[in-house]
N, C-alpha and C positions, 0 to 999 in steps of 0.2 A: 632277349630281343630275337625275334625268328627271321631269320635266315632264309632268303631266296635258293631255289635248286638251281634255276637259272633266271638273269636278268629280265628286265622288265623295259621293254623299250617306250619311250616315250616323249613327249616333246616339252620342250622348258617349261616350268608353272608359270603361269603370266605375273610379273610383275605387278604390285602396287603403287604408283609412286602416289606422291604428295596430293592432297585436294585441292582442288586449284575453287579458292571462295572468293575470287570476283565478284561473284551474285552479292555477296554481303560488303563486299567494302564498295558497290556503286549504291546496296541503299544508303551506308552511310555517307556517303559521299552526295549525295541528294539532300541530307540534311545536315549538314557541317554543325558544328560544335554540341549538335543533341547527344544524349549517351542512350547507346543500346546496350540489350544484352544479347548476345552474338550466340552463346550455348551455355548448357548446364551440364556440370558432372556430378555421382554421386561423389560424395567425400568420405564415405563411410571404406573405398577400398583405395588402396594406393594409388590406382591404375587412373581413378578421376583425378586426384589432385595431378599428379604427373600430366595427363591428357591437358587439363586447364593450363598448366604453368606452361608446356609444349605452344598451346595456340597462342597466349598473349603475347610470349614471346617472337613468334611468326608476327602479329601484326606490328609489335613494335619495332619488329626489323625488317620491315618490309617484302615479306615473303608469301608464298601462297596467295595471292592475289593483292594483297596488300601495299604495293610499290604503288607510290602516286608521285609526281614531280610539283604540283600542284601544292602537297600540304603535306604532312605526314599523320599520319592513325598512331591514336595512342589505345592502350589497355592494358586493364589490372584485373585480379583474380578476387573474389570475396566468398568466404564459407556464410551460407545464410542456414538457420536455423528455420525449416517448414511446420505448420500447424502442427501436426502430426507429430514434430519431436525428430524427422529427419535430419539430415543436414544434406548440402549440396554446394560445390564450388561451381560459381557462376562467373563466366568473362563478362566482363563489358567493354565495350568499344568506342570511339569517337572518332572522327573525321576533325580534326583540327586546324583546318584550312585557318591560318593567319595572312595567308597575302593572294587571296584569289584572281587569279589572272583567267581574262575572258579570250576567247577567237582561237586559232588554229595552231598547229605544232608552228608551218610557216609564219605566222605572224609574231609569235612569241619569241621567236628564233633571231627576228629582227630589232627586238626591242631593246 
């Protein structure tokens, strides 16, 4: 490992945090009990199946955009076999609203 003569000054690497997938839990949330498929990994390296089982588990615990008071989002992970002879782990998703309540945070608050 090569060795600095002298330091290198610099400022913090910017951080990554989490993705924030709002965008995807209002489509699903626009179609309550359909099922989507939210993203594909391959399955062929470790790294996709871990990425897949990472995000199903964000939606089914409400995280990354995925907190609703409304309903909760469910998802599971599936290896699917491509023409081709690939493989690839795919999430799917659903918006699971069972008791849709309509009008505003105030009205709901009073009910």
């Amino acid at each position: 490992m090569p060795v600095f003569d002298e330091v290198v000054w610099t400022k913090p690497a910017p951080r990554h945090g989490a993705p924030d997938l709002s965008r995807i839990a209002d489509q699903l949330r626009a179609k309550p009990g359909e099922i989507a498929i939210i993203a594909e990994f391959p399955a062929e390296i470790a790294s996709g199946s871990a990425e897949a089982a990472r995000l199903r588990n964000a939606v089914n615990n409400g995280r990354l955009g995925f907190d609703d008071l409304s309903g909760p989002f469910r998802a599971s992970t599936r290896t699917v076999t491509e023409h081709d002879g690939s493989k690839c782990v795919r999430v799917f998703a659903v918006f699971a609203n069972a008791n849709p309540v309509s009008g505003t945070a105030d009205e709901k608050e009073n009910r």
